[in-house]
KOLTI-95702 format. One record per atom (N, C-alpha, C, O): residue number from 1; atom name; z, x, y. Coordinates in pm, whole numbers. Atoms other than C-alpha are relative to their C-alpha. Example, Ala and Ser with C-alpha at 12.3 -4.5 7.8 and 13.67 -1.06 7.14 Angstrom:
BEGIN
+-----+-------+--------+--------+--------+
| num | atomo |      z |      x |      y |
+-----+-------+--------+--------+--------+
|   1 |     N |      0 |     89 |   -119 |
|   1 |    CA |    780 |   1230 |   -450 |
|   1 |     C |      0 |     90 |    120 |
|   1 |     O |     66 |    194 |    118 |
|   2 |     N |     -6 |    -82 |   -119 |
|   2 |    CA |    714 |   1367 |   -106 |
|   2 |     C |     73 |    -77 |    109 |
|   2 |     O |     90 |    -26 |    220 |
+-----+-------+--------+--------+--------+
//
This chain:
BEGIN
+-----+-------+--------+--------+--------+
| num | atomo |      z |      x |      y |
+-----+-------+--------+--------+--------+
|   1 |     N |   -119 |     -9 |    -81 |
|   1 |    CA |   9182 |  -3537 |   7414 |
|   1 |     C |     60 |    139 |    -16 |
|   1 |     O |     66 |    191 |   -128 |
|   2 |     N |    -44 |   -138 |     43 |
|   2 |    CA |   9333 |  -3194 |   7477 |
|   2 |     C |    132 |    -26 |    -28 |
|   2 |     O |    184 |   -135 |     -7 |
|   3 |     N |   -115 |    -39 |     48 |
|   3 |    CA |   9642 |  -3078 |   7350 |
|   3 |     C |    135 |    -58 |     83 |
|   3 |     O |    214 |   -144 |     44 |
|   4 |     N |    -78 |     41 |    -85 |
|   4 |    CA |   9855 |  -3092 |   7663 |
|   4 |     C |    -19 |   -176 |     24 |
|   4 |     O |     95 |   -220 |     35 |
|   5 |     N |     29 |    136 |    -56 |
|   5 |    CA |   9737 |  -3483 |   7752 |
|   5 |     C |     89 |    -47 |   -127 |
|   5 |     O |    188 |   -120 |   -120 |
|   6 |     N |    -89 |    107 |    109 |
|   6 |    CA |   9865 |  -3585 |   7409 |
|   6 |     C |    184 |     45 |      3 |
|   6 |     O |    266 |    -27 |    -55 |
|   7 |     N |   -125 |   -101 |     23 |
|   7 |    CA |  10207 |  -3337 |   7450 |
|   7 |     C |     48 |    -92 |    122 |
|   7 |     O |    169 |   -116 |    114 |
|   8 |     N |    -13 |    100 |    -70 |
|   8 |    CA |  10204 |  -3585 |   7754 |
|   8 |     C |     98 |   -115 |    -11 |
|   8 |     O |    216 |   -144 |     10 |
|   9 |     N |    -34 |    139 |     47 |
|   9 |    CA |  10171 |  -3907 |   7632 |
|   9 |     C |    115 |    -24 |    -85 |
|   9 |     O |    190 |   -120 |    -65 |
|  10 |     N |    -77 |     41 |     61 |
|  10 |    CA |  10383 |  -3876 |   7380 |
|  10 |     C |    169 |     48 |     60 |
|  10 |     O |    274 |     35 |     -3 |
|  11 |     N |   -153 |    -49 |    -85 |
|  11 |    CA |  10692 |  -3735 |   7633 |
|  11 |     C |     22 |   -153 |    103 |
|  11 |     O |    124 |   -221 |    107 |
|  12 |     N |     43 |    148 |    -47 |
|  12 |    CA |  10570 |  -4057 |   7843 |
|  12 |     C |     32 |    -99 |    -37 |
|  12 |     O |    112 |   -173 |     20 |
|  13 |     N |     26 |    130 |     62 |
|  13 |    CA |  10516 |  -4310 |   7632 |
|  13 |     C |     33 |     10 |   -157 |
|  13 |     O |    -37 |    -48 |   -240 |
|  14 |     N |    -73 |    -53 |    170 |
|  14 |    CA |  10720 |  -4179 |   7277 |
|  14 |     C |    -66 |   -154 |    -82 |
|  14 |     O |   -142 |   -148 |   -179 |
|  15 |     N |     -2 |    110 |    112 |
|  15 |    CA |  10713 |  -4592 |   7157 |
|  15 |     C |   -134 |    -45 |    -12 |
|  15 |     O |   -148 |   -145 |    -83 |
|  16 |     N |    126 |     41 |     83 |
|  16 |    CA |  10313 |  -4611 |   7131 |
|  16 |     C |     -2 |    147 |    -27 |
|  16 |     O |    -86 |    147 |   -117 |
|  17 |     N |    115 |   -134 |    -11 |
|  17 |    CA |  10225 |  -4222 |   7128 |
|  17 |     C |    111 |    122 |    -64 |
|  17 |     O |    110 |    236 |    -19 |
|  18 |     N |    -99 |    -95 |     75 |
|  18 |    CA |  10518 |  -4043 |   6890 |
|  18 |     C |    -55 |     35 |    -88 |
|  18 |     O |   -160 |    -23 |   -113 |
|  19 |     N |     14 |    -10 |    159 |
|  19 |    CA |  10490 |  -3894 |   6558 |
|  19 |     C |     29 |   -122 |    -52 |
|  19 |     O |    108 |   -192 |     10 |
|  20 |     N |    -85 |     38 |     56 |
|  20 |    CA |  10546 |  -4104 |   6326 |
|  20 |     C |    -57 |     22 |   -189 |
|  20 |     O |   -170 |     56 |   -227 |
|  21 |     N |    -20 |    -64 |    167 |
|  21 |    CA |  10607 |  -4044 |   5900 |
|  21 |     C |     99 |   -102 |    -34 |
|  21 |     O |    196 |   -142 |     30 |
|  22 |     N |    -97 |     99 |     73 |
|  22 |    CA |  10744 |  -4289 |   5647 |
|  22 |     C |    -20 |    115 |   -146 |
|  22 |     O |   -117 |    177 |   -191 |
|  23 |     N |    -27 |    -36 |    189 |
|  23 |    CA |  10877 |  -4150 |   5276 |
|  23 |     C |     49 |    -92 |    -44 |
|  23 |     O |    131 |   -161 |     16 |
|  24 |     N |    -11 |    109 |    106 |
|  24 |    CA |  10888 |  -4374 |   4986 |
|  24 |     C |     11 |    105 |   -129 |
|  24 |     O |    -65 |    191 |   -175 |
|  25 |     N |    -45 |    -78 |    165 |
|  25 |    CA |  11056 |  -4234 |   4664 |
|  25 |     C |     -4 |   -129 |    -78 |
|  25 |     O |     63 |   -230 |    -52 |
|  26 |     N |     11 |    104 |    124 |
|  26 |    CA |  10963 |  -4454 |   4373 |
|  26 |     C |      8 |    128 |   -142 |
|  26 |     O |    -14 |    250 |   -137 |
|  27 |     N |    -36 |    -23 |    122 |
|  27 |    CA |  11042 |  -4380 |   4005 |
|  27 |     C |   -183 |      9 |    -85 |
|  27 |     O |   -287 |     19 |    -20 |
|  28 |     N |    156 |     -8 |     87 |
|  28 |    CA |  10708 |  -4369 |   3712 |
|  28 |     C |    -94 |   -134 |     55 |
|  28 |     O |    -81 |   -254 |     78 |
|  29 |     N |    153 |    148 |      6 |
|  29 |    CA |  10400 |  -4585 |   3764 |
|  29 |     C |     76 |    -85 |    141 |
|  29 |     O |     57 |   -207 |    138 |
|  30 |     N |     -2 |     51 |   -115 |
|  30 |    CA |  10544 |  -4679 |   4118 |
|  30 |     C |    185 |    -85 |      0 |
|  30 |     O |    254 |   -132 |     91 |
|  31 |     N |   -122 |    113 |     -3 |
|  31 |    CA |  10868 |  -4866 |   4010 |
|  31 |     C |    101 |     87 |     23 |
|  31 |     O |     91 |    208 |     44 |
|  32 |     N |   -145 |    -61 |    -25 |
|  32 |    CA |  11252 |  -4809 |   4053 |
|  32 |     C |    -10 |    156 |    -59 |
|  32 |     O |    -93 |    201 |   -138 |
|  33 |     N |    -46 |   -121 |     63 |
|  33 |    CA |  11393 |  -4468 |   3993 |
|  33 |     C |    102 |    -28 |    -95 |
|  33 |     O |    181 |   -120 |    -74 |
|  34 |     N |    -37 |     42 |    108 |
|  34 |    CA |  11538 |  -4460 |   3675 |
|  34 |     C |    129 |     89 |      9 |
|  34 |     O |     99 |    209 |      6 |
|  35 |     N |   -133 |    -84 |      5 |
|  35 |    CA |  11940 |  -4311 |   3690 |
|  35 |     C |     59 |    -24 |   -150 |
|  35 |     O |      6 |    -87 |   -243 |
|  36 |     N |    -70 |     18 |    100 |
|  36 |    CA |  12195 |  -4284 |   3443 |
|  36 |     C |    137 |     62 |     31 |
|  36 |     O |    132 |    179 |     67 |
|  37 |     N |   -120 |    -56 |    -23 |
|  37 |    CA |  12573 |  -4222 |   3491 |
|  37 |     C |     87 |    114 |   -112 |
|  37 |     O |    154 |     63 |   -202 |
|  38 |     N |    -49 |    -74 |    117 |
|  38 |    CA |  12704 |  -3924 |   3270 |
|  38 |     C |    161 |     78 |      6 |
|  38 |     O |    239 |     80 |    101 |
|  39 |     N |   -154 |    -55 |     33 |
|  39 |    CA |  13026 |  -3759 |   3174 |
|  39 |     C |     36 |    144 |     38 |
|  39 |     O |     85 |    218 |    -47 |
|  40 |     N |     19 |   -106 |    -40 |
|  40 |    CA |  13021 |  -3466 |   3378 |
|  40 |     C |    102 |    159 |    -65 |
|  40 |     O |     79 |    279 |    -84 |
|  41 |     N |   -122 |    -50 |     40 |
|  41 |    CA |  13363 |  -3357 |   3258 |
|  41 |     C |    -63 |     55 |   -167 |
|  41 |     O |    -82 |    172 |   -199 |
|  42 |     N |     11 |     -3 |    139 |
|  42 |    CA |  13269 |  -3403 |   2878 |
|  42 |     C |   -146 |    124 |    -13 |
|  42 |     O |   -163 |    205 |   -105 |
|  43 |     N |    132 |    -70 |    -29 |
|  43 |    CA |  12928 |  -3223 |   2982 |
|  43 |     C |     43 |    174 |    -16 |
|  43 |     O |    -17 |    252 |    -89 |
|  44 |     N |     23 |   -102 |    -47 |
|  44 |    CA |  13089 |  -2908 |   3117 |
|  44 |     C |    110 |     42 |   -170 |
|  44 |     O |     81 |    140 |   -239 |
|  45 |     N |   -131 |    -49 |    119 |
|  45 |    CA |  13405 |  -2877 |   2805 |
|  45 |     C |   -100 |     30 |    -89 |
|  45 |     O |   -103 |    150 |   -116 |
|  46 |     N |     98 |    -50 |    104 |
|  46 |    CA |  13101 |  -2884 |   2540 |
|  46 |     C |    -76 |     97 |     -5 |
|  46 |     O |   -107 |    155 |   -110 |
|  47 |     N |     72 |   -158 |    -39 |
|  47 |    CA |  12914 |  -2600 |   2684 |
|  47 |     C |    117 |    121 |     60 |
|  47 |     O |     55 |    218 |    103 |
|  48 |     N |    -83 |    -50 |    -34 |
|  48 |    CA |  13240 |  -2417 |   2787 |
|  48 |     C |     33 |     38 |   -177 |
|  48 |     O |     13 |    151 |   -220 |
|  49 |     N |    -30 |     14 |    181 |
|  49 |    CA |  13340 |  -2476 |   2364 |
|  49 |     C |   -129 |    118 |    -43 |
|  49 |     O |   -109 |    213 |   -120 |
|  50 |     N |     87 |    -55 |     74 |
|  50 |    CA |  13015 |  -2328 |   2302 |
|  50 |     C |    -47 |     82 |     10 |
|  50 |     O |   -143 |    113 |    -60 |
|  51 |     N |      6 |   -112 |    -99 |
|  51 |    CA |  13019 |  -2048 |   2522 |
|  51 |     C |    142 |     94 |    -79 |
|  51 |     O |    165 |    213 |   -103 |
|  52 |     N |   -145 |    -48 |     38 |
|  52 |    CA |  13348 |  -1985 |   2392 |
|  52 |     C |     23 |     25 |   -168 |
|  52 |     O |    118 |     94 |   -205 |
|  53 |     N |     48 |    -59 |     81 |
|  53 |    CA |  13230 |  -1963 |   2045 |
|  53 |     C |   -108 |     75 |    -27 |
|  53 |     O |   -100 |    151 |   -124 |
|  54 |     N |    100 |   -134 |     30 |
|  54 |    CA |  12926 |  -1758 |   2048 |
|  54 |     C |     79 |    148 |     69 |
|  54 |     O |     45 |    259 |     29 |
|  55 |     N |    -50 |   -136 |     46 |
|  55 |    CA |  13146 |  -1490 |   2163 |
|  55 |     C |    132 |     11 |    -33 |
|  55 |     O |    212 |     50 |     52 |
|  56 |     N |   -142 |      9 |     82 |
|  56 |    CA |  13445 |  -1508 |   1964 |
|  56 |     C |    -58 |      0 |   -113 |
|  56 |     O |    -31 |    101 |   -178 |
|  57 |     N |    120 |    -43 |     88 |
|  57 |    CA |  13172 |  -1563 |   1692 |
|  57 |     C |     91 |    -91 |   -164 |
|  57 |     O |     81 |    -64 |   -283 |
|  58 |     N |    -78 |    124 |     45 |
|  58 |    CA |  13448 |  -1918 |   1578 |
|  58 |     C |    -78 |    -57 |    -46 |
|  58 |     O |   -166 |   -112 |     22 |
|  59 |     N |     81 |    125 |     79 |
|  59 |    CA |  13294 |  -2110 |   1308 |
|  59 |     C |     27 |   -149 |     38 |
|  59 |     O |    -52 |   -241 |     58 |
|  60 |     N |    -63 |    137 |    -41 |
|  60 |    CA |  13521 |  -2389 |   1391 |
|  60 |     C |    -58 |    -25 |    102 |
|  60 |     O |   -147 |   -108 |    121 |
|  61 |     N |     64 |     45 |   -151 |
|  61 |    CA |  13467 |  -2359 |   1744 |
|  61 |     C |   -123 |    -28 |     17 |
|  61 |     O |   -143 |   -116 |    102 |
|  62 |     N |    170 |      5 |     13 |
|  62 |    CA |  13058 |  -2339 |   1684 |
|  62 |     C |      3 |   -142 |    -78 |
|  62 |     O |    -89 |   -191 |    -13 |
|  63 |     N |    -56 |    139 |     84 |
|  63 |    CA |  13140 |  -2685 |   1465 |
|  63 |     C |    -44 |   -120 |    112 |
|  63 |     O |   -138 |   -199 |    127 |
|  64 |     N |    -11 |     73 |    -71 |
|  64 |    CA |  13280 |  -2830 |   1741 |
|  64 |     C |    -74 |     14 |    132 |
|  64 |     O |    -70 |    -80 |    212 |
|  65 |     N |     77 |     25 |   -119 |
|  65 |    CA |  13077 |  -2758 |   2012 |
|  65 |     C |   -160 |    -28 |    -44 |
|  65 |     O |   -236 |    -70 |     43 |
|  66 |     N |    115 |     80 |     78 |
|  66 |    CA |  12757 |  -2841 |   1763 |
|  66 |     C |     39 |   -172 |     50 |
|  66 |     O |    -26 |   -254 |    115 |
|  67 |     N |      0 |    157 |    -23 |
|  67 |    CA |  12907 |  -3176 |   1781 |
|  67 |     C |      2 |    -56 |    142 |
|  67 |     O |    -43 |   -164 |    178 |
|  68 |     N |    -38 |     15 |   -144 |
|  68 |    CA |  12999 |  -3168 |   2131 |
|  68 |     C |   -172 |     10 |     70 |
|  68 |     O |   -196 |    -57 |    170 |
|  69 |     N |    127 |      7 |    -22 |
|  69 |    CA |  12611 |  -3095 |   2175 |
|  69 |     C |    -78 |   -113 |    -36 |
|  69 |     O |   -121 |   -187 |     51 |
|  70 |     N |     27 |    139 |     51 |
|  70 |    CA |  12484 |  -3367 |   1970 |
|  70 |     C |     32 |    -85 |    122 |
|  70 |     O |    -61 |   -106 |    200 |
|  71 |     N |   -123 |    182 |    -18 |
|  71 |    CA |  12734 |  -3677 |   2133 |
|  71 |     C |   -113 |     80 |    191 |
|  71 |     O |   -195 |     -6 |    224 |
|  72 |     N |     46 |    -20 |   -121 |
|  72 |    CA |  12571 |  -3490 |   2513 |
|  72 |     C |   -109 |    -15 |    -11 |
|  72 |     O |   -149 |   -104 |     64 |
|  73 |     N |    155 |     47 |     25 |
|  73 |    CA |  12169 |  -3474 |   2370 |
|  73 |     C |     -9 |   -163 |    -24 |
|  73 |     O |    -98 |   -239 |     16 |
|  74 |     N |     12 |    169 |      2 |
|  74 |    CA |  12255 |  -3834 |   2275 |
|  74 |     C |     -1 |    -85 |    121 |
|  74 |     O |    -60 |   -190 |    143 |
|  75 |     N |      3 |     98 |    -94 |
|  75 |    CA |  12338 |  -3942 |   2571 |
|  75 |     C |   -145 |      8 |    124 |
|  75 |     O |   -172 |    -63 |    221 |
|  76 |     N |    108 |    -31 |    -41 |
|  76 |    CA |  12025 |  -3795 |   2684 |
|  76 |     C |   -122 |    -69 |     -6 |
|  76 |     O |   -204 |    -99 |     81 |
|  77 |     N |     89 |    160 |     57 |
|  77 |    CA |  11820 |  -4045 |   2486 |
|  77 |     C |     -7 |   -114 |     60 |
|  77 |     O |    -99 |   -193 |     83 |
|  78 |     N |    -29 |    182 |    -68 |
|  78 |    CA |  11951 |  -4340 |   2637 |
|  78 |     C |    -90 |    -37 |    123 |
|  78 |     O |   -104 |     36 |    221 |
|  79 |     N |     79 |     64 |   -154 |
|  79 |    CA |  11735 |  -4537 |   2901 |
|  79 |     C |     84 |    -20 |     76 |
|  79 |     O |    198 |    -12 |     30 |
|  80 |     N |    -70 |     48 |   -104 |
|  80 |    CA |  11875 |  -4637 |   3222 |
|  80 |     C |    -36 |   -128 |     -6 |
|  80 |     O |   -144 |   -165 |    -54 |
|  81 |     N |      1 |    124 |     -3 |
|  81 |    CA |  11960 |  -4994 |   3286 |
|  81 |     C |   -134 |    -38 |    118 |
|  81 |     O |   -162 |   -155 |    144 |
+-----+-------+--------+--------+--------+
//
């Protein structure tokens, strides 16, 4: 079939002779996608803390944004429901 005949049909007759394309997003090994809801707020203050001690060059502050790193890698761990 040439080019034009199908450029045709499918101006013609779109509901047998269209494109058509399906997408399917699945998660590992075919199943759900796996989410997790996080603390976006708490996310950005701990790297702001820790930004804010490497140049100030704050033990304290390096402390607390150590911990503030931790309690965020933790929540990193966690599976999704």
């Amino acid at each position: 079939m040439t080019p034009w005949a199908v450029t045709l049909l499918k101006a013609h007759r779109p509901e047998k002779f269209r494109d058509r394309s399906a997408v399917e997003h699945t998660g590992k090994d075919g199943g759900p996608i796996q989410h997790q809801d996080v603390d976006a707020k708490a996310i950005i203050l701990a790297e702001l803390a820790r930004i804010r001690a490497r140049l100030t060059g704050d033990a304290a502050s390096t402390a607390a944004g150590e911990d503030a790193d931790e309690a965020v890698a933790g929540e990193d761990q966690k599976s999704a429901p």
